[in-house]
N, C-alpha and C positions, 0 to 999 in steps of 0.2 A: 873580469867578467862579473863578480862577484859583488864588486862598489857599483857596477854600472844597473845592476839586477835591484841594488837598493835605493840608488837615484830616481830611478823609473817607479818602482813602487812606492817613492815618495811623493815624486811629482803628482804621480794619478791621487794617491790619495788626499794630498792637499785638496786636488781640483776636486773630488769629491763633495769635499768636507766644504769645499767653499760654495758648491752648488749648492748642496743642501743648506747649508747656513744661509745662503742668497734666495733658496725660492722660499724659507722659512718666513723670512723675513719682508721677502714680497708679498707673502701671502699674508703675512698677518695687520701690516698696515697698508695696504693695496686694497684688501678687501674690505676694509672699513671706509676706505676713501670710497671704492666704485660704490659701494652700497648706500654711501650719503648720497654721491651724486643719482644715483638710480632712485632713491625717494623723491631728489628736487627732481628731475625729468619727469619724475610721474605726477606727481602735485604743480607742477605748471601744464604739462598737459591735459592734467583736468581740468584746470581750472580756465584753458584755452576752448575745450571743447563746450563746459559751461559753461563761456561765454557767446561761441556760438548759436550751440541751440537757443538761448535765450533771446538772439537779435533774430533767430532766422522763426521761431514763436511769435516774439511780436511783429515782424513782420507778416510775418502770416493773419495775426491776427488785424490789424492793418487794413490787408486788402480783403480780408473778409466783407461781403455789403452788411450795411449794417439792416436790422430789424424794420426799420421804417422802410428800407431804399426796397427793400424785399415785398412789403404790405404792399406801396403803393406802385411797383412792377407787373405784381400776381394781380392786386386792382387792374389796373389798366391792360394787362391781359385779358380779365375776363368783360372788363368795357368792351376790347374790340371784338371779342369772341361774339358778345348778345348783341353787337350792331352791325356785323356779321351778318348776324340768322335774320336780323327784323331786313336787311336789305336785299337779301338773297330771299326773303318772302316777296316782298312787295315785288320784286323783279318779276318771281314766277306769276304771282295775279296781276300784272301788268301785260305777261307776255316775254318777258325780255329774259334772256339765259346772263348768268353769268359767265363771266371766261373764267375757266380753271387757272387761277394762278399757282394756288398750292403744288408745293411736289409731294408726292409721296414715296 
């Protein structure tokens, strides 16, 4: 009983001593691996995201109109607006109603 009580206390503590020596040893060059690759994942996914915002910016900027196409929009807005008023005058001193097209 006595060899078999020292067997068993051998066994366990090899298995011990191998575990710890095992997760020592994982932990020590395991965690310098994951932590390389944890800077590459994050340094390419920034530099994915910076690429994004950058095309979805100038895109944007893009279909922005530009300064002219705007000038001569609001122009001819207000062209039709003042040829509007002079033909809804002349209608009223002629007599004749307009038809309400506008919705409001």
């Amino acid at each position: 009983m006595h060899t078999a009580l020292v067997i068993v206390i051998t066994a366990v503590s090899t298995s011990l001593m191998t575990v710890a020596i095992g997760g020592w040893m994982l932990r020590r060059f395991w965690q310098r691996e994951l932590e390389h690759r944890l800077r590459q994942l994050h340094d390419d996914i920034g530099r994915t995201v910076e690429t994004r915002v950058r095309r979805a910016v100038a895109e944007s900027l893009q279909d922005a109109p530009k300064p002219s196409d705007v000038i001569r929009e609001t122009t001819w807005k207000a062209a039709k607006s003042g040829s509007d008023l002079i033909t809804d005058g002349v209608n009223v001193l002629l007599g004749k109603w307009r038809r309400q097209t506008d919705d409001y």
